[in-house]
C-alpha positions as CSV (number, residue, x, y, z in Angstrom):
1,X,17.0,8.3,-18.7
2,X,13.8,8.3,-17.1
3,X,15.6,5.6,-14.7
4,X,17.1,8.6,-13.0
5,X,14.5,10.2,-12.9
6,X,12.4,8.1,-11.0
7,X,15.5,7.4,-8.9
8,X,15.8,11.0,-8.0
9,X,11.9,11.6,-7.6
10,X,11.7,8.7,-5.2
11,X,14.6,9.6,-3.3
12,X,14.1,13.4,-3.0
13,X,11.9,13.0,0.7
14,X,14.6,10.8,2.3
15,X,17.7,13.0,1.5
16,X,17.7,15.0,4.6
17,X,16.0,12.4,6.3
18,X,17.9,9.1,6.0
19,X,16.1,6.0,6.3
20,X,17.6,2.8,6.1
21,X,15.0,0.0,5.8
22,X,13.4,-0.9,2.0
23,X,10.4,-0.3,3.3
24,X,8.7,2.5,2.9
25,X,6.5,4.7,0.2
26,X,7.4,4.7,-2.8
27,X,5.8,7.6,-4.5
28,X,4.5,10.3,-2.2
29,X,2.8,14.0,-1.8
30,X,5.9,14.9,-0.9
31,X,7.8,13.9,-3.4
32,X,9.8,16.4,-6.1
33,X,12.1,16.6,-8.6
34,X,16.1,17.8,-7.8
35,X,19.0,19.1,-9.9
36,X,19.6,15.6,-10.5
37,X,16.1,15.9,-12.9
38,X,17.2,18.6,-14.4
39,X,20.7,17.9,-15.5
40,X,20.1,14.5,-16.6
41,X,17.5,16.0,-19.2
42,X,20.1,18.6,-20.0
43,X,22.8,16.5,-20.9
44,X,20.3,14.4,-23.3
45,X,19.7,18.1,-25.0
46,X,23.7,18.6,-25.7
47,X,23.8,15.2,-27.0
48,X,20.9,15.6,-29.1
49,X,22.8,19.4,-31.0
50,X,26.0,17.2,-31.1
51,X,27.8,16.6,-27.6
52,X,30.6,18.9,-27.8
53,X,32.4,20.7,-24.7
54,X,30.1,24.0,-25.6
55,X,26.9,22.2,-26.0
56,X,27.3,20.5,-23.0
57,X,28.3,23.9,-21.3
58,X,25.1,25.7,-22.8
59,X,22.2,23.3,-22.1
60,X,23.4,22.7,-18.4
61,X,23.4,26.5,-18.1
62,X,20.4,26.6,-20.2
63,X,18.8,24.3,-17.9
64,X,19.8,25.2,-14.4
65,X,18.8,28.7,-15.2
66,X,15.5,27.8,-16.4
67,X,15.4,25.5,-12.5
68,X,17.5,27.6,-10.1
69,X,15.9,26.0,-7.0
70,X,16.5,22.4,-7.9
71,X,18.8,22.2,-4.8
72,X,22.7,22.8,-7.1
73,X,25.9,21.9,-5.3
74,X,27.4,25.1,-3.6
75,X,30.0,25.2,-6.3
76,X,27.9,24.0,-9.3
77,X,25.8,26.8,-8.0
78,X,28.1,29.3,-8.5
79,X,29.1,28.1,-12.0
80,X,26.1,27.8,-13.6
81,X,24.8,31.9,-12.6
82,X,28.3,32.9,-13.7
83,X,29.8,34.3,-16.9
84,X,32.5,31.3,-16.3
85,X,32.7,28.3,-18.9
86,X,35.6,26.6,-17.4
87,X,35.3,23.6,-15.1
88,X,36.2,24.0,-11.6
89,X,38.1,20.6,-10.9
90,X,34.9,19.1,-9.0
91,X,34.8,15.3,-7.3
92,X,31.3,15.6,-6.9
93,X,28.5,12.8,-7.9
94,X,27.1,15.4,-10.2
95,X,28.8,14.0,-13.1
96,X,27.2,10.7,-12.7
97,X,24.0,11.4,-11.7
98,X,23.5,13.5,-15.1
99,X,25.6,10.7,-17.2
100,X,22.8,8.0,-18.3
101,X,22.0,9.7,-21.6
102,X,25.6,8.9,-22.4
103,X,24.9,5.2,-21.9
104,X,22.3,5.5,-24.5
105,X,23.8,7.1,-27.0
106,X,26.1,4.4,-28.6
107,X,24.0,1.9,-29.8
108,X,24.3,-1.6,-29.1
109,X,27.5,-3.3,-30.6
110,X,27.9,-7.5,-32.0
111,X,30.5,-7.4,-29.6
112,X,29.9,-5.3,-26.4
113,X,33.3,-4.3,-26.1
114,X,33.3,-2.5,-29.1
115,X,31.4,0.2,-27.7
116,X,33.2,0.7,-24.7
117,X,35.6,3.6,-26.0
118,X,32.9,5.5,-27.2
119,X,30.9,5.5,-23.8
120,X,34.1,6.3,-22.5
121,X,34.4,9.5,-24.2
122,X,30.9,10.4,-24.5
123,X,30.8,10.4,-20.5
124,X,34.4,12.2,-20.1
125,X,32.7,15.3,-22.1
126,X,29.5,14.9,-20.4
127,X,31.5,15.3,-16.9
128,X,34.6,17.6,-18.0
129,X,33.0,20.6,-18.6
130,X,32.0,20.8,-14.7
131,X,33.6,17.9,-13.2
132,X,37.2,17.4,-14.8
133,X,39.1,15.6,-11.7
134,X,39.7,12.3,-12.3
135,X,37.3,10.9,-9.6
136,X,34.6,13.0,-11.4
137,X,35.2,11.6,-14.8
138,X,35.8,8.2,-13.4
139,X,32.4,8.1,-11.8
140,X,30.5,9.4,-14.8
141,X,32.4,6.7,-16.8
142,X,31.8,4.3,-14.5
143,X,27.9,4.5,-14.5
144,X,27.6,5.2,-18.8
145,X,29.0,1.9,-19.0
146,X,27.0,0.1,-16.2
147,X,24.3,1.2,-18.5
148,X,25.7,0.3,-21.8
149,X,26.1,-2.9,-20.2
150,X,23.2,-3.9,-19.5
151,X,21.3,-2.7,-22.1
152,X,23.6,-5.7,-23.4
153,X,22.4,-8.1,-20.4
154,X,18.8,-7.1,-21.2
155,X,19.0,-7.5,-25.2
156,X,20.4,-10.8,-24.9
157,X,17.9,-12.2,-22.2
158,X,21.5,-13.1,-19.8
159,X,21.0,-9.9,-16.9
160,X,22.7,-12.0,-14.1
161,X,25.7,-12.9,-16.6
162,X,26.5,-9.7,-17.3
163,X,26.1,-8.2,-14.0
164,X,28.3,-10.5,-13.0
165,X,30.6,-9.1,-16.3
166,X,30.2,-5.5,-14.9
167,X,31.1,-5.9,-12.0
168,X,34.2,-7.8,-12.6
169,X,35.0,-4.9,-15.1
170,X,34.1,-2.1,-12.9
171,X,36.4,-3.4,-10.3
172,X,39.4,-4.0,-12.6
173,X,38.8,-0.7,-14.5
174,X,38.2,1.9,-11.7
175,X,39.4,0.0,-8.5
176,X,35.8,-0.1,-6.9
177,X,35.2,-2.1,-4.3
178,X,31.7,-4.1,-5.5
179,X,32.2,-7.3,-3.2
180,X,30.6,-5.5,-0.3
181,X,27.2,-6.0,0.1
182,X,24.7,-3.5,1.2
183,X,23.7,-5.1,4.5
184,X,27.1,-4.3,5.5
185,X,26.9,-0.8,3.9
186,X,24.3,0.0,5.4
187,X,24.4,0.2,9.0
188,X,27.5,2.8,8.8
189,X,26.7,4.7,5.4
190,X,26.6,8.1,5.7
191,X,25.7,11.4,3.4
192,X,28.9,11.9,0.9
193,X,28.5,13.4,-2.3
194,X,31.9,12.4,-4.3
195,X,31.7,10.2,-7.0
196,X,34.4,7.7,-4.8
197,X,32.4,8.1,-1.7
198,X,28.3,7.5,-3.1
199,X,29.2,5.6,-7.1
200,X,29.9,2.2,-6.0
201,X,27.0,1.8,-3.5
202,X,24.8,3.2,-5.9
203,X,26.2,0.3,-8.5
204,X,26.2,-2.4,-5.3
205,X,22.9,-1.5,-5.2
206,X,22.1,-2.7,-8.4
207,X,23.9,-5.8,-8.3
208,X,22.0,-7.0,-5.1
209,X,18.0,-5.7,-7.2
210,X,15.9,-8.1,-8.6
211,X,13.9,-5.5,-10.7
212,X,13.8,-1.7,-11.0
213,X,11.5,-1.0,-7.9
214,X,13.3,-3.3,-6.1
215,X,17.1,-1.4,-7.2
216,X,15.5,2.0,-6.1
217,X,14.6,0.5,-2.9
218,X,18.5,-0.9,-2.0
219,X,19.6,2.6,-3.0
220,X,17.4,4.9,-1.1
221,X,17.8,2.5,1.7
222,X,21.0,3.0,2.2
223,X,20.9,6.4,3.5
224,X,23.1,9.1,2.3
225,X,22.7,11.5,-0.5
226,X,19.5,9.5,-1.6
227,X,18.0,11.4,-4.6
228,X,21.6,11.0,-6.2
229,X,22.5,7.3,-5.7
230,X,19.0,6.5,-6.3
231,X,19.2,8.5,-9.8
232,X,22.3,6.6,-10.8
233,X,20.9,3.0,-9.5
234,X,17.7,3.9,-11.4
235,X,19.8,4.6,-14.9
236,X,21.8,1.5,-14.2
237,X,18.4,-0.7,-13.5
238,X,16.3,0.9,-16.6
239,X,18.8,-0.5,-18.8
240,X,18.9,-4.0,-17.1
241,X,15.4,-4.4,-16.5
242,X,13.0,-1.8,-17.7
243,X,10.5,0.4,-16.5
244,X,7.0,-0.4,-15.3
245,X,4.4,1.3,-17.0
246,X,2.3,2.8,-13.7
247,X,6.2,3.6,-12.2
248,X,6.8,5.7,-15.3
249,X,3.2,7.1,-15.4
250,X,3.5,8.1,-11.7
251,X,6.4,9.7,-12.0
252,X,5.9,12.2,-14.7
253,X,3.5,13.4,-12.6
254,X,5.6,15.0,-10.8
255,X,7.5,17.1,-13.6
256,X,6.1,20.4,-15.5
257,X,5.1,20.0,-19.3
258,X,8.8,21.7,-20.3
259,X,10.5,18.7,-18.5
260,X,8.2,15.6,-19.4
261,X,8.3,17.0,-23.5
262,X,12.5,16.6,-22.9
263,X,11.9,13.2,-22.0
């Protein structure tokens, strides 16, 4: 998960200030962990006591408590200082930016496809608990098994293969439109923070990389909500290709001891 980590990290300076050119500083001063951080680690806490609706429930309250200035959504907001355990129908890319540790979870299959159900459901739980419309689940889903796929691709020494595989399945699955490319996206793309509106560019993203730091660069430049799409690029591209060492090293540099030991 430390994909979306990086992804968000990276991503955090150009959220309110678009950019929209791969060029540009990767790690700066500036530079900070978001929510995105944050609920990413606590879903890898309710997977690790079991990954049931209440575990899921009290590590992300556990968690946003412990960070209530990560920059929440104004309705996850409100959830996670309440007394409320019931989700509250939400769209919102929150579901799959906090979704990788999902796509780790099930281990690697003889036959991929024999996973599949299982990321399925271990991302439904992961997003029903906040995020229970079907665009919310759906996104979630959809980037668990981007993952699971390409730990596949990347066990089996065949990425471009199987990113050709996801995207096929993606498209046929959830009715995402992947055949755009993101010098087309680009020009136009603007901040949206449902999973329908921000999901599929962050997965186009990774279909047009070459390597992680190159995957974090299409996603942050395409504008938008930046730390987000970069987070869920950055889970999709750790799976496919990796993390390099100084990348990793960099980033955990900019996380307190409690987060980095969750890791």
């Amino acid at each position: 998960m430390i994909g979306a980590v990086i992804g968000d990290i990276v991503g955090s300076v150009y959220e309110w200030r678009n950019i929209k050119t791969k060029d540009f500083s990767f790690f700066n001063g500036d530079c900070f962990f978001t929510d995105d951080t944050v609920m990413t680690i606590a879903v890898s806490e309710a997977l690790k006591k079991g990954g049931s609706p209440d575990d899921f429930v009290d590590e992300l309250k556990k968690w946003g408590r412990l960070y209530p200035e990560a920059g929440y959504g104004r309705h996850f907001q409100h959830w996670l200082f309440s007394d409320d355990r019931n989700p509250y129908n939400s769209w919102g890319n929150g579901s799959a930016m906090r979704v990788s540790p999902c796509g780790w979870a099930v281990p690697l299959q003889q036959f991929i496809r024999e996973g599949f159900d299982d990321v399925r459901d271990c991302a439904r739980r992961s997003a029903e608990v906040t995020h229970n419309h079907p665009e919310g689940i759906k996104g979630a889903q959809a980037v668990a098994l981007a993952i699971f796929f390409m730990r596949h691709g990347a066990a089996r020494g065949d990425i471009d293969a199987y990113k050709g595989y996801l995207k096929r399945d993606l498209t046929e699955w959830f009715g995402y439109d992947l055949d755009r490319a993101l010098d087309d996206i680009r020009p136009t793309y603007c901040f949206d923070m449902s999973c329908q509106g921000s999901v599929p560019e962050a997965i186009i993203a990774f279909l047009e990389s070459t390597g992680f730091e190159d995957a974090i660069r299409n996603a942050v430049s395409l504008g938008g909500d930046s730390d987000t799409i970069a987070a869920i690029t950055g889970s999709i591209a750790e799976a496919a290709y990796g993390v390099p060492d100084h990348i990793r090293h960099q980033a955990l540099t900019f996380l307190d001891d409690r987060l980095q030991s969750a890791l």
